[in-house]
C-alpha angles and dihedrals in degrees: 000000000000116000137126127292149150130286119193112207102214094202086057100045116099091182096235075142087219080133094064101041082053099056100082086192094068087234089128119064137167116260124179089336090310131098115242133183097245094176129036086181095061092047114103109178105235092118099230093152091053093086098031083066108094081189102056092230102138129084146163124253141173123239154114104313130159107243127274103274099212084180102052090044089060092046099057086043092065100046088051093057099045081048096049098211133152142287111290079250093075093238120118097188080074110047107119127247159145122261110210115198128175122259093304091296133137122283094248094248088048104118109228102270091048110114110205125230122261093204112128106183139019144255101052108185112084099235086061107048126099110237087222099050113148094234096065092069106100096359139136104226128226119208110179139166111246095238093061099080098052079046101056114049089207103043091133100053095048110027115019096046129103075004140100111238127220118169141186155154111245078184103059102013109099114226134010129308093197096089095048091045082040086058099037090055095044095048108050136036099263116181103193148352129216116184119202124192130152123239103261101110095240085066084068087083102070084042087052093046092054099055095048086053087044092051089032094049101070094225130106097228119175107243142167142192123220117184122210121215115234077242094057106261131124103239117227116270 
């Protein structure tokens, strides 16, 4: 049959495999660096990959394709899941999880003056994060520049947790993070949002991105913005 579906231009790919993480239906993969389309089947023309692609590699085009297979997409889900791998980006620093921790005590082995981290899911950095991730269902959510928690000596304690963290760097990160927060806000029930920069004018960009996701999401979601000084304050509001 004839239908829509994605073409991945080699000479563009830079094989940050943001591409593969993105398609929710496992049809990209990494091959020798570069991403590949391993499955036409899975592929179900949506386009979810185009704006993961920071080199705009990826496009749409129309030809003979055998049809989406809904059934065989699920059933490789849920092998994935009993088997635990890996992204379809091969990279298991990636895969996405939760991080349960006891009632704010010590891990068993922590010596006394150990305080231990706030941090609920991983990953943390919001190129890298799945839009439908679990943990977004319920949660008040954490945008901060990466800078933020080296700043302010107690970011855990007061920002990270009871939240769910994303970070980033509007400075060295290529792209925009605007469509990925957008997504991430339409698609799950978020509470809250805190955003958390620091005061340096470059900051101003994932303070920028939020509030286009927050205009862009159609949803009227509570937020805040709290700025952190180069010397380690919260400056007042």
């Amino acid at each position: 049959m004839k239908r829509k579906i994605i073409c991945i231009d080699e000479e563009k790919c830079n094989g940050c495999g943001l591409c593969a993480e993105a398609c929710h239906e496992g049809a990209i993969g990494m091959v020798d660096g570069k991403a590949k389309l391993l499955r036409e089947d899975y592929c179900d023309g949506l386009g979810d990959c185009l704006p993961a692609c920071p080199a705009n590699a990826i496009s749409f085009e129309e030809r003979e394709a055998p049809a989406y297979d809904h059934a065989a997409v699920m059933a490789a889900k849920a092998q994935k899941q009993q088997a635990g791998g890996p992204l379809p980006c091969g990279c298991p620093g990636s895969q996405s999880k939760r991080i349960v921790r006891a009632e704010h005590a010590p891990a068993p082995s922590a010596q006394p003056s150990e305080v231990q981290s706030e941090l609920t899911q991983w990953p943390v950095q919001i190129k890298l994060v799945p839009v439908n991730a679990p943990y977004f269902d319920g949660a008040r959510l954490l945008v901060a520049a990466d800078c933020t928690a080296y700043a302010y000596g107690a970011f855990h304690q007061e920002f990270i947790r009871g939240r769910v963290a994303l970070i980033g760097c509007p400075k060295l990160d290529e792209g925009d993070y605007s469509e990925k927060l957008t997504g991430i806000l339409r698609e799950n029930d978020i509470k809250s949002v805190t955003v958390v920069r620091m005061e340096v004018p470059c900051c101003g960009g994932i303070e920028n991105a939020v509030k286009r996701a927050l205009s862009q999401c159609g949803k009227m979601i509570p937020w805040q913005v709290r700025v952190i000084s180069t010397d380690g304050r919260i400056l007042p509001e």
